[in-house]
C-alpha positions, 0 to 999 in steps of 0.5 A: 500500500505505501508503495502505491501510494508513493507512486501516486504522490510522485506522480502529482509531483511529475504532473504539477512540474509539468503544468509549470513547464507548459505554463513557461513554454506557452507564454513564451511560445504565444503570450503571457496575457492569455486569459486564463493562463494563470490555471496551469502555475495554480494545479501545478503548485496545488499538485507539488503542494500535494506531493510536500504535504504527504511526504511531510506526513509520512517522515511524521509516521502518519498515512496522510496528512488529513483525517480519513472523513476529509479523504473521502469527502475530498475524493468523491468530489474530485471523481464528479468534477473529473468525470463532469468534466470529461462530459463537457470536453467530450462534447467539445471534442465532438463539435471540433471533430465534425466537418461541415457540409459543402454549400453553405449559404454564408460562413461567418468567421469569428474575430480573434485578437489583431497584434500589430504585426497582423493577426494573432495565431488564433486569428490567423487559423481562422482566416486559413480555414474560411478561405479553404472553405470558401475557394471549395464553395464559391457560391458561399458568402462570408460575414467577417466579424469582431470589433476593434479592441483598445490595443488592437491596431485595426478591427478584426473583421477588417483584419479578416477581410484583408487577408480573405482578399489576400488568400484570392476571395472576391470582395463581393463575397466578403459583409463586414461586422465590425462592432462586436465585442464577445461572441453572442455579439458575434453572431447576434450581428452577423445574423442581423446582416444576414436577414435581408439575404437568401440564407438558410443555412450558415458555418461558424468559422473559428478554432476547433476548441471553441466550435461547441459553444459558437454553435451552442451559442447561435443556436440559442439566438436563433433561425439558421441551421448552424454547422461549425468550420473549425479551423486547427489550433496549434498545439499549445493553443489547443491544450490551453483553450481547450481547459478554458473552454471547459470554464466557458461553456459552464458559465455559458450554461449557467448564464443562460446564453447557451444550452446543453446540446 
């Protein structure tokens, strides 16, 4: 039994090094300001805590550090929240696994943040995927979508837009939706321009993690059949915002803006 539980407390050790390995590495490799990033340094200081606390109980002679009611208690409650959340990823997952039908009416490609440089990695993903998607569709029109931040040089759509223009998309194809600030604004406004136009079905460009709750979200606003075009993450991009959108979609259900689906 010690021997197993050894192995188990080193494990939280190697796996809360790791969490403070990634947390270096993806604000190296992306940027710091990730919203959310501070969840990686905080489970690996809570795992090494962990490792310290019962390593310190064990040089005292004792089995564990707490009483055996709080165990039990503390592991139920970790066994719902992880298998809560396995649900909520595995609904992700299935949404960035499924891919569009060909022909849609209109895609409209979500915003990401504009660096002064041009768009961000996320951004530039989408960007990628809506004109394979669209040069595949050439009856497809596009909304781009996602106003213009304090620290952004230019609005998201018109980021979207330009590089559209640059991957070989017709202007024509291209309606500019350039005032929103959160995703339900997103695609609130994207459907408004849509309205007054021959559509009935729409793809919702945007990161593969986050096609679940875009859909989700539409779906609660309303009127179109609604299918997701994800576009591949990098690696780092997909582990982190993959463990944000958990929180996101929670809040999302809590709020009332989207439905379990």
């Amino acid at each position: 039994m010690k021997k197993t539980s050894v192995i188990v407390n080193n494990c939280f050790l190697v796996f809360g090094i790791l969490c403070i390995i990634f947390y270096l590495a993806s604000g190296i490799r992306v940027r710091f300001g990730q919203s959310l990033l501070f969840l990686w340094p905080l489970m690996g200081l809570a795992c090494i805590g962990r490792y310290i606390l019962w390593k310190r109980a064990w040089k005292l002679g004792k089995k564990h550090p707490f009483p055996r009611w709080f165990l039990i208690t503390e592991r139920i409650v970790l066994s719902v929240c992880f298998v809560f959340f396995l649900f909520v990823e595995s609904l992700m997952m299935s949404a960035a696994l499924t891919p569009p039908p060909v022909g849609l009416d209109a895609v409209i490609v979500l915003g990401a943040r504009v660096n002064d440089d041009g768009p961000s990695g996320a951004l530039s993903q989408r960007i990628d995927a809506a004109a394979a998607y669209l040069r595949n569709n050439p009856n497809t029109i596009a909304i781009a979508s996602g106003g213009q931040g304090d620290d952004e040089p230019m609005s998201e759509a018109q980021c979207i837009a330009d590089h559209l223009i640059l991957a070989g998309i017709s202007p024509d194809r291209i309606i500019l939706e350039d005032t929103s600030t959160s995703t339900v604004e997103n695609l609130d406004n994207s459907f408004a321009l849509l309205a007054d136009k021959d559509v009935s079905n729409v793809g919702i460009v945007t990161n593969e993690f986050h096609v679940y709750r875009a859909l989700n979200v539409g779906r609660a606003l309303g009127g179109y059949d609604l299918y997701g075009v994800p576009a591949k993450s990098a690696i780092f991009g997909f582990v982190h915002y993959a463990l944000r959108e958990f929180f996101a979609i929670v809040v999302s259900w809590l709020r009332g803006s989207m439905a379990i689906a």
